[in-house]
FIGU-182627 format. One record per residue (C-alpha): residue in one letter; x, y, z. Coordinates in Angstrom, 1 decimal. Example, Ala and Ser with C-alpha at 12.3 -4.5 7.8 and 13.67 -1.06 7.14 Angstrom:
% FIGU-182627
- a,12.3,-4.5,7.8
- s,13.7,-1.1,7.1
% end
This chain:
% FIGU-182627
- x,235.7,40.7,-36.2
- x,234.6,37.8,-34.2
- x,231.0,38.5,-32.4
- x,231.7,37.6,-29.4
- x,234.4,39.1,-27.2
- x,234.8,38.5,-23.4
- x,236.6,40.9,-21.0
- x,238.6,39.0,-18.4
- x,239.7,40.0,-15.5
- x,242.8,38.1,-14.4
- x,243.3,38.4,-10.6
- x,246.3,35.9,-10.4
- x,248.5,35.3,-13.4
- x,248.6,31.6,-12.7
- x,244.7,31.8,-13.6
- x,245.3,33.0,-17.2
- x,245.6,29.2,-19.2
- x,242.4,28.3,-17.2
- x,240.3,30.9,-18.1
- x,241.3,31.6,-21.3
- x,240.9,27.6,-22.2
- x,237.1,27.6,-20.5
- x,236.4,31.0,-23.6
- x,238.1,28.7,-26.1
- x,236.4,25.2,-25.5
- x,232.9,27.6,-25.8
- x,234.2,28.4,-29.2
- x,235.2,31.7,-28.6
- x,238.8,32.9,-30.0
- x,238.5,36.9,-29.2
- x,239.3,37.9,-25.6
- x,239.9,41.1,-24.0
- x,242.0,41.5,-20.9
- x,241.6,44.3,-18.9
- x,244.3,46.1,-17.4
- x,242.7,46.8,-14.4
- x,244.8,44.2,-12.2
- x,248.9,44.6,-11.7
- x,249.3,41.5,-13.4
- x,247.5,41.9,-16.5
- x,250.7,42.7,-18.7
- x,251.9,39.5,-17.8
- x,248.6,37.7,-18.4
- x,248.6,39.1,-21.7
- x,252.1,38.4,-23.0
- x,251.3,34.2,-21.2
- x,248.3,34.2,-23.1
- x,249.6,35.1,-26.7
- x,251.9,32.5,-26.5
- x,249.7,29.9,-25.0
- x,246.7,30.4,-27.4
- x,248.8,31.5,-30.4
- x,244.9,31.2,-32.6
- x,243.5,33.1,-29.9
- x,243.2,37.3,-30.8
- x,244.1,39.0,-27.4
- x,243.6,42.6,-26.8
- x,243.9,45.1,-23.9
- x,241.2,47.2,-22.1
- x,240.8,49.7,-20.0
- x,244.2,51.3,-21.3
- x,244.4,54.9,-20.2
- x,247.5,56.6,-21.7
- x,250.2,55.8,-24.5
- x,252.5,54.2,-21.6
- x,250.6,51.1,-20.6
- x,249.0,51.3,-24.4
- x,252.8,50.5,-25.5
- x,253.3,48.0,-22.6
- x,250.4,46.1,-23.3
- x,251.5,45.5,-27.5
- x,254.9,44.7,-26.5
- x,253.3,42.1,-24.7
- x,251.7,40.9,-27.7
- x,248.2,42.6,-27.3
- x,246.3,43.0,-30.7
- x,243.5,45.2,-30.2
- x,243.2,48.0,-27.8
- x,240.0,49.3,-25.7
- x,239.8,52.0,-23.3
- x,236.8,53.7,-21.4
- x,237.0,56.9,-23.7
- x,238.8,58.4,-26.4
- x,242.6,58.8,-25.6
- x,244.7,60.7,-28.7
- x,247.7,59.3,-27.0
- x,246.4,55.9,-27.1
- x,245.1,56.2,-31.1
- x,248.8,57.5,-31.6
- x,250.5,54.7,-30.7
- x,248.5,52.3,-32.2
- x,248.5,54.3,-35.0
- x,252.1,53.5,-35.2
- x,252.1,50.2,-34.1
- x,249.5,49.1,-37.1
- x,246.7,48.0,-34.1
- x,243.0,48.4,-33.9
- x,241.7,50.8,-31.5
- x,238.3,50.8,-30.3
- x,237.7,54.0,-27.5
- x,234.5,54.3,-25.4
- x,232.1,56.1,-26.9
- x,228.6,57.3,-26.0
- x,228.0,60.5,-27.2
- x,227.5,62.4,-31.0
- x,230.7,64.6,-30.0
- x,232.6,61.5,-29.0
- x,231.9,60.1,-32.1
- x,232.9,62.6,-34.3
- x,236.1,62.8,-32.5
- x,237.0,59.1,-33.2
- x,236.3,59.6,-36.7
- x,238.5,63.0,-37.2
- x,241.3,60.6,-36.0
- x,240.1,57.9,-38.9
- x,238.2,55.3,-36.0
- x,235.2,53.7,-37.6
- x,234.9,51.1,-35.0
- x,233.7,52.4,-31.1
- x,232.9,50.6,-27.7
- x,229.6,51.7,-25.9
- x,230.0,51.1,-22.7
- x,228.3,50.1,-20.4
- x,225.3,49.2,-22.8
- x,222.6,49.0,-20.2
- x,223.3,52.2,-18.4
- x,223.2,54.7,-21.7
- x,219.7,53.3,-22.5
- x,220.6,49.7,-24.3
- x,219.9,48.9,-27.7
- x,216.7,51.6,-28.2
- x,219.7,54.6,-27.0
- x,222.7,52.7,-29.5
- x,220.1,52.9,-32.3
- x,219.4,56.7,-31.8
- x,223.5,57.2,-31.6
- x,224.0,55.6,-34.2
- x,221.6,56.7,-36.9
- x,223.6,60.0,-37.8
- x,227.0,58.0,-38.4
- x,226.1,54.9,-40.9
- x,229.9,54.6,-41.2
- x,230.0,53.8,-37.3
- x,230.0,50.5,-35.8
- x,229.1,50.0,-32.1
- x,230.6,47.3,-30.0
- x,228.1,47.7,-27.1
- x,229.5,46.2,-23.5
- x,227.8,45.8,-19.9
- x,224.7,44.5,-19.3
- x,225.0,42.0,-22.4
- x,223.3,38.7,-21.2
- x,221.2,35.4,-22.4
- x,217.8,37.8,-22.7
- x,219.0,40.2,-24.9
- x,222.2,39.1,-26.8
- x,220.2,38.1,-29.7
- x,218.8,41.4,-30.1
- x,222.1,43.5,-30.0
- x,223.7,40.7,-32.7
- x,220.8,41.3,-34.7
- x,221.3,45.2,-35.0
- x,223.5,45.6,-38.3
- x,225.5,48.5,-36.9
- x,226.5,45.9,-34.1
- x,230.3,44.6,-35.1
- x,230.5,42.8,-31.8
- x,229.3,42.4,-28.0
- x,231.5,42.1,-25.1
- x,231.5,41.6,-21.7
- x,232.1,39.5,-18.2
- x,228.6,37.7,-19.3
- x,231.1,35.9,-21.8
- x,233.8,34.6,-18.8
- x,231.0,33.5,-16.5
- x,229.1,31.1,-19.4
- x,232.5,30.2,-20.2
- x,233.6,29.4,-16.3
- x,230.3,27.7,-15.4
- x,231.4,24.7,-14.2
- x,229.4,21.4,-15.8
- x,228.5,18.7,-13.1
- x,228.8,14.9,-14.0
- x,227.8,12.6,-11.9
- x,229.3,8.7,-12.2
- x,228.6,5.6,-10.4
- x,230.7,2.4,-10.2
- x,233.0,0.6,-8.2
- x,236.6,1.8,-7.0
- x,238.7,-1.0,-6.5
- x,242.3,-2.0,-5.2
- x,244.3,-2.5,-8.0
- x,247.4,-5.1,-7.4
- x,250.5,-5.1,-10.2
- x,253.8,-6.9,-10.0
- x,256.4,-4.4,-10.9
- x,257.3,-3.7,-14.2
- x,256.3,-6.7,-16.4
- x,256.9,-9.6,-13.8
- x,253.7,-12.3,-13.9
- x,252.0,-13.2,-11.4
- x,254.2,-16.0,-10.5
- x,257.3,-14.3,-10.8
- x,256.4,-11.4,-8.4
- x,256.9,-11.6,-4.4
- x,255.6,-8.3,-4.0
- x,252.6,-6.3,-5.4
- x,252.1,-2.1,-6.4
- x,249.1,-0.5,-4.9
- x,246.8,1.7,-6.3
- x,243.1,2.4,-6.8
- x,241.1,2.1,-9.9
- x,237.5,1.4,-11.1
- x,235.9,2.2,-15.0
- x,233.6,5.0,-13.7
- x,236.0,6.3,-11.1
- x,238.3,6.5,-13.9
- x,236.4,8.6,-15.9
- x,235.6,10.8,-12.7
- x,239.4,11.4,-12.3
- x,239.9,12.3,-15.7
- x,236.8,15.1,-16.1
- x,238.2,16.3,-12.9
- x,241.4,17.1,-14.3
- x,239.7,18.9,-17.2
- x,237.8,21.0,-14.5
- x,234.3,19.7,-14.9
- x,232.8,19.0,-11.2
- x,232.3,15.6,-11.5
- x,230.5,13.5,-8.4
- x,231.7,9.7,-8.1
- x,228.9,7.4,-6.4
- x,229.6,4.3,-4.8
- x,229.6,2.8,-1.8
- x,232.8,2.0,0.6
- x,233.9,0.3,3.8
- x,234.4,3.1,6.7
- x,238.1,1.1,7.6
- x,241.3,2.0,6.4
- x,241.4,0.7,3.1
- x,237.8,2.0,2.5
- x,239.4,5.6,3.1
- x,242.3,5.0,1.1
- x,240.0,4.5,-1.6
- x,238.0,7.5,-1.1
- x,241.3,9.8,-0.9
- x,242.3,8.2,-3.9
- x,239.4,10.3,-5.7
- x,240.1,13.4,-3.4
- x,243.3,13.8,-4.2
- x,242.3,14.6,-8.1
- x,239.0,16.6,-7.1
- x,236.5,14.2,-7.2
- x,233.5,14.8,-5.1
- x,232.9,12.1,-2.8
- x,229.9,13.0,-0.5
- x,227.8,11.2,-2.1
- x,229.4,7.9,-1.7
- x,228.1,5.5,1.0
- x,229.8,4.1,3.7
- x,229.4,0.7,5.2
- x,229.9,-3.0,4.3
- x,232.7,-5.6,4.8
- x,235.2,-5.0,2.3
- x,236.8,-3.0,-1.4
- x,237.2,-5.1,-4.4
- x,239.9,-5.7,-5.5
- x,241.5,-6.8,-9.1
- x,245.4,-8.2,-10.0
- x,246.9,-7.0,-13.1
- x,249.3,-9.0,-15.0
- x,250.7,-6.2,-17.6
- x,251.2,-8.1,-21.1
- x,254.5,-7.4,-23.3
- x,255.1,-8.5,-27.4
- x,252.7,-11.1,-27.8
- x,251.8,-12.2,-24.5
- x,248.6,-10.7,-23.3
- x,248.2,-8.9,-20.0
- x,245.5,-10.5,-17.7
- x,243.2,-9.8,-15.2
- x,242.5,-11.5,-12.1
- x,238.9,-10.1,-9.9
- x,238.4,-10.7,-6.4
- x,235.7,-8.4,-6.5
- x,232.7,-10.9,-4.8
- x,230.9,-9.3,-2.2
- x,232.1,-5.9,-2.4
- x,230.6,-3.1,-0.3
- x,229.2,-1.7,-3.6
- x,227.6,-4.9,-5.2
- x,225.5,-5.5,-1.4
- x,224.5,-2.0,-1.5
- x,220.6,-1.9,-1.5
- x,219.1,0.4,-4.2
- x,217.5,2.1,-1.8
- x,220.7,3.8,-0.1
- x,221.6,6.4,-3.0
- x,219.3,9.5,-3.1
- x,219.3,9.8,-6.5
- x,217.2,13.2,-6.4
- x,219.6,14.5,-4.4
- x,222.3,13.1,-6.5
- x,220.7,14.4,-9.6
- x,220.2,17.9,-8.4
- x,221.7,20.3,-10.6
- x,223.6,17.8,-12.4
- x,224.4,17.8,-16.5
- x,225.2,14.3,-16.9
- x,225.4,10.9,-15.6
- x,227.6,8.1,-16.8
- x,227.8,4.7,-15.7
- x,229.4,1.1,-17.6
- x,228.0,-2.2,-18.0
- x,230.3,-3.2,-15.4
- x,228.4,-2.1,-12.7
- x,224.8,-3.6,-13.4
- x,227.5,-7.1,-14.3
- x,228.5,-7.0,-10.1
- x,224.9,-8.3,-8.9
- x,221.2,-8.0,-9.2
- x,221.3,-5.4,-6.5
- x,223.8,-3.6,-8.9
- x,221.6,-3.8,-11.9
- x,218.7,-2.5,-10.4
- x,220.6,0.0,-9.0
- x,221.7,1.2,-12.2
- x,218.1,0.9,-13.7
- x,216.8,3.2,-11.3
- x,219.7,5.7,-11.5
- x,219.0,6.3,-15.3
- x,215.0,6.7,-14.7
- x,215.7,9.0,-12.5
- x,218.4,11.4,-14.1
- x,215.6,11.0,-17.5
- x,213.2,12.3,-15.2
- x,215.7,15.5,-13.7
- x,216.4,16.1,-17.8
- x,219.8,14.8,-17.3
- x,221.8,13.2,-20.1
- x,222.9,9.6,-19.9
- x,226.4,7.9,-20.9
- x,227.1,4.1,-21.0
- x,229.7,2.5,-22.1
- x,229.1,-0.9,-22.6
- x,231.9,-3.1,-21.4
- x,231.1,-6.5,-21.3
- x,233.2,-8.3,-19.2
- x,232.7,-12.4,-19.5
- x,234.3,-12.9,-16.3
- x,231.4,-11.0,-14.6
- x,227.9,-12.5,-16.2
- x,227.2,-14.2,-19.8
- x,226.5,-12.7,-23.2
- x,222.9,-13.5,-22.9
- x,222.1,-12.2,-19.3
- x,224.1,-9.1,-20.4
- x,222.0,-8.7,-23.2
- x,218.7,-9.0,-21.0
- x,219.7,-6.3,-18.6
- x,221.6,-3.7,-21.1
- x,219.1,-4.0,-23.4
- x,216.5,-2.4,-20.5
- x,218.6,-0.3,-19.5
- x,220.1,1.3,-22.8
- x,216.4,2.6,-22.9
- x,217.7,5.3,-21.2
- x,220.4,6.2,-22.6
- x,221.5,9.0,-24.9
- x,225.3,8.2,-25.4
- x,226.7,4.6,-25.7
- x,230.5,3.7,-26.1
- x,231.3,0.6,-27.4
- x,234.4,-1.2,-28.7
- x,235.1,-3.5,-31.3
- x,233.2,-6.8,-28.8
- x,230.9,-5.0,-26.7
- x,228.1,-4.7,-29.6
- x,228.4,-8.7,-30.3
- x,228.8,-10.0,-27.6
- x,225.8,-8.2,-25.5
- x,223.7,-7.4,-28.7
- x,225.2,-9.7,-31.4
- x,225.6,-6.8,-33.6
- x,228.7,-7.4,-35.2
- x,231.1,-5.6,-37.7
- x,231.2,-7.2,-41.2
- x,234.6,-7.6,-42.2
- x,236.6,-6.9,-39.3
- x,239.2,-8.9,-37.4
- x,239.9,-8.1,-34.0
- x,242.3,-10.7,-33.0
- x,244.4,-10.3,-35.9
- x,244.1,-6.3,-36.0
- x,242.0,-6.0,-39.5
- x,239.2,-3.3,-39.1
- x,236.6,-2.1,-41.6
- x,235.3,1.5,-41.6
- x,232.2,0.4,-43.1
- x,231.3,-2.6,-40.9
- x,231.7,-0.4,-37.3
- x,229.5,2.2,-38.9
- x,227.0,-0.4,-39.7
- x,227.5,-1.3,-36.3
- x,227.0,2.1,-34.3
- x,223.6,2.7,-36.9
- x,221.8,-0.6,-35.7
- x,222.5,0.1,-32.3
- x,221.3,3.5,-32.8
- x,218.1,2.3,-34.7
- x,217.5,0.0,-31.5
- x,217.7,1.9,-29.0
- x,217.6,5.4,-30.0
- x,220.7,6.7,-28.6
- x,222.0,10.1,-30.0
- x,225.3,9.2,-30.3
- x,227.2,5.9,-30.8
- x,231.0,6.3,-30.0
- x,233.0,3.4,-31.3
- x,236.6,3.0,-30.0
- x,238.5,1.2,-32.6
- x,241.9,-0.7,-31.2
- x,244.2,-2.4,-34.0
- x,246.4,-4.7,-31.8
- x,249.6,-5.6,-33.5
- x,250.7,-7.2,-29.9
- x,250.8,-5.9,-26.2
- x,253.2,-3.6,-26.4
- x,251.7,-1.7,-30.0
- x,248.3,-1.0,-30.9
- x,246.5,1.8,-33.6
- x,244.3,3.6,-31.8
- x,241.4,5.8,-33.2
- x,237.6,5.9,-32.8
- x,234.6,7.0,-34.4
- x,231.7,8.9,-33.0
- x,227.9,8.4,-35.2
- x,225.3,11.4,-34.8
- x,222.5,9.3,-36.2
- x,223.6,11.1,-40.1
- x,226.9,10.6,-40.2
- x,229.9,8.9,-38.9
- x,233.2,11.0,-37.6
- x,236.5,9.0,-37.7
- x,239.3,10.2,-35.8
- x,242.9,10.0,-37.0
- x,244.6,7.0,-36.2
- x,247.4,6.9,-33.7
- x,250.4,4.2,-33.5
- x,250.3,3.8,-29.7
- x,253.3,2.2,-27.6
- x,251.5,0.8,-24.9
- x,253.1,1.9,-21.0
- x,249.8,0.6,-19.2
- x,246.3,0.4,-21.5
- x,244.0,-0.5,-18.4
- x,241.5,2.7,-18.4
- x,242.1,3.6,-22.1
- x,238.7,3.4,-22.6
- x,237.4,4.9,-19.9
- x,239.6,8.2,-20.8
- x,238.1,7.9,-23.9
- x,234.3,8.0,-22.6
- x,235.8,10.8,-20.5
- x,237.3,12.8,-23.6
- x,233.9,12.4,-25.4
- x,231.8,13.6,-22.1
- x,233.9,16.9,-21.7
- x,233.9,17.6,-25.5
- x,229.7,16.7,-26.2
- x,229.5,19.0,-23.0
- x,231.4,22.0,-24.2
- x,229.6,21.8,-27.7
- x,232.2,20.4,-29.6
- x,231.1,19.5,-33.1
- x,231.4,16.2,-33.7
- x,234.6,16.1,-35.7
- x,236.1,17.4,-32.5
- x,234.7,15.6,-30.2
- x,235.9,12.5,-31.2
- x,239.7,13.7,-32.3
- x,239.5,15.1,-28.0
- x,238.2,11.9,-27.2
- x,241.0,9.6,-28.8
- x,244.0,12.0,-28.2
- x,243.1,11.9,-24.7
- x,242.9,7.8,-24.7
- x,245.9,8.1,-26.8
- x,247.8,9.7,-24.0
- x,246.5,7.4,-21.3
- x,248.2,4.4,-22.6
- x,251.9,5.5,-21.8
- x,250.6,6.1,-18.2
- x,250.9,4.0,-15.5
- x,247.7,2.8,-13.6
- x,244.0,3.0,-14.2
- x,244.1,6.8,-13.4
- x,244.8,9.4,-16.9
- x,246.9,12.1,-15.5
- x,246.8,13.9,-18.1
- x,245.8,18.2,-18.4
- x,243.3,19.6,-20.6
- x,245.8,21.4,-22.4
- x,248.2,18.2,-23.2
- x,244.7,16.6,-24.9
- x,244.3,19.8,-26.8
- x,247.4,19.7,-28.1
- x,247.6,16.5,-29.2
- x,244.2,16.6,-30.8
- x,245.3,19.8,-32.5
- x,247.9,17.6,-34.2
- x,250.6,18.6,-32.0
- x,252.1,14.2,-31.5
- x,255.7,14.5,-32.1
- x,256.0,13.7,-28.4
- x,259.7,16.4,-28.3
- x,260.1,17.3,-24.5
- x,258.7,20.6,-23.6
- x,261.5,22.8,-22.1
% end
């Protein structure tokens, strides 16, 4: 029996895959649903065959009726507040655990007559805690307690530790598992203008519109994995300024702490590439509200209040020196709040040179617990470079990246070192897979053959992937087989935005990539 097992109480039925995603990513695959709401039957028979691995039970069942209702739907375990003969019947029959509340020597003894070795005490803090479950207990040896209600962070350990314990339960679970993590980004969102389909530049006589930016990207993205994530920035207050503002809005992105003011919105052409002619990238990004935006204007205390993590690119510090000192103060001050730090490199030589990159990143990466990288971000800022790798003719070597992700580790003392690894057979088809270094050992994902709809943002849903994953304790393995499914998927998506669900990652990173419509 698993040690942990929430009880859920599912208001709306809609709410079910939510909730029950929030227990698993905590690492919990036990939860019990209580039938204390009219749509709990239902919740139960959606959440059996959403989370086939998960082990989904009933509680509070009262009689034999909604005790058979509740295994039809596919429940496999059964609670209820007391002892019900009706309800150990039928599950008698139907080859199902039953656990019944029990709290007293008499209720006890009943259970066992009926051949029950396993009870619920309930609620835990009420009947006197762990010092009354030890006196109940010490006249049955062949008992084991499930104790539920008033289980928290103080004094979990203690009831696990008690070896007449077979489990703990409770709402304590849910809310741990619901609390919401807050990331915080900052960057620049910027106008993004496409010819249609693959027209160049000079074919095209009119443009698509959309928004985009590397750290509003990866805003977007936690935002549709349910993490509160805060974008920061600074935007004109006219039209286009708004447009790009509700842009973020529209996916849940918290935008009150982005400044308003200044002249005007960057904004970037993309030329998408096809076979072997490369896409490309055209900035009009000089002079941006963001890039004149005095360090002065963000409240980063205030930004930094309550928050988990912060994430920023080198793209940002690249725009100007207002920019870069920005950024410098931002990650002093979320080291002094006890906030963790993300970067993901991303030179960009049409923004400043390899060795004024190197000067300001390397100052900056002081701070920094995470860095992304890819397979020219470490030589070209650093001059760390992968022995025996081939970018432009798609040859990589294991060995050489995690050669790589340990210098830069050594050099800066990062925790983590992810490494996106992109094989580029032409524009249209790349392999995809990544690697993420703890420091002992390096994690490879598997490899995916990617047919490329739009790759702009790929590695910013990869940052994103890693972020939610390290921040719902993922082991590493995990974390970065989350990270590149979720990058994976991102590439047959148009724009710089990943639309993509938590539950369409999970599934891919589960190993579920045949890619067969879902009817």
């Amino acid at each position: 029996m698993e040690k942990r097992i929430p009880v859920v109480v599912i208001e709306k039925k809609d709410d079910t895959v939510k909730i029950l995603s929030s227990i698993e990513k905590y690492g919990i695959h036990t939860a019990e649903i209580t039938l204390r709401t009219e749509c709990a039957i239902e919740a139960i028979e959606l959440g059996v065959k959403a989370f086939p691995a998960m082990t989904i039970g009933a509680g509070t069942v009262l009689d034999g009726q909604q005790c058979k209702k509740a295994i039809d739907a596919g429940a496999r375990f059964i609670v209820s507040p007391g002892l019900s003969e009706e309800v150990a019947v039928v599950c008698s029959e139907n080859n199902i655990p039953y656990y019944p509340g029990c709290v007293t020597p008499t209720e006890i003894m009943h259970a066992l007559k009926l051949g029950i070795t396993t009870v619920k005490f309930f609620p835990a803090d009420i009947y006197g805690g762990l010092a009354a479950l030890k006196a109940l207990s010490a006249p049955f040896p062949m008992v084991r307690f499930i104790p539920t209600g008033g289980i928290n962070s103080d004094n979990i350990d203690e009831f696990l530790a008690f070896d007449r314990v077979a489990a703990v339960g409770g709402s304590f679970f849910v809310k741990e598992a619901l609390k919401m993590s807050k990331v915080v980004t900052y960057g620049e969102i910027m106008l993004r203008l496409s010819p249609e389909n693959y027209l160049r530049f000079l074919q095209c006589d009119r443009y698509e519109a959309s928004f985009g930016g590397a750290e509003a990207n990866v805003a977007v993205s936690l935002s549709n994995f349910g993490v509160e994530c805060h974008f920061v920035s600074k935007l004109p207050e006219h039209e286009i300024g708004q447009a790009a503002l509700n842009a973020l809005r529209r996916y849940g992105v918290k935008t009150d702490r982005i400044v308003r003011g200044g002249e005007r919105v960057g904004i970037y052409f993309c030329e998408k590439g096809a076979s072997q002619r490369p896409g490309k990238v055209i900035y009009d990004r000089a002079y941006s509200a963001v890039s004149q935006a005095a360090p002065d204007e963000y409240d980063w205390n205030g930004i930094f209040k309550d928050a988990d993590w912060f994430h920023f690119t080198g793209i940002t510090p690249a725009l100007s020196e207002l920019t870069a000192q920005t950024c410098l103060d931002a990650v002093r001050k979320a080291k002094e709040a006890g906030v963790t730090v993300s970067c993901d490199l991303n030179f960009r030589k049409k923004l400043w040179t390899p060795e004024k990159a190197g000067k300001i990143m390397g100052e900056i990466c002081r701070y920094v617990d995470y860095c992304i990288a890819n397979e020219e971000d470490a030589k070209d800022i650093f001059g760390i470079e992968a022995d025996g790798s081939d970018i432009y003719g798609g040859k990589l070597d294991r060995n050489g990246y995690e050669s790589v992700a340990e210098k830069l580790a050594l050099r800066f003392g990062f925790k983590g070192v992810a490494i996106t690894l992109r094989e580029s057979r032409s524009a249209s088809d790349n392999n995809w897979s990544g690697m993420l270094y703890t420091g002992k050992k390096a994690y490879f994902s598997r490899k995916y053959p990617v047919h490329i709809v739009d790759r702009v943002g790929g590695g910013d849903s990869f940052g994103a992937g890693l972020i939610y994953a390290l921040l719902s304790d993922y082991d590493p393995q995990s974390a970065v087989e989350f990270a590149v499914a979720s990058s994976c998927l991102k590439h047959s998506i148009e724009g710089d935005f990943n639309l993509v669900s938590l539950k369409e990652v999970a599934n891919l990173a589960s190993g579920d990539f045949s890619g067969r419509v879902q009817r």
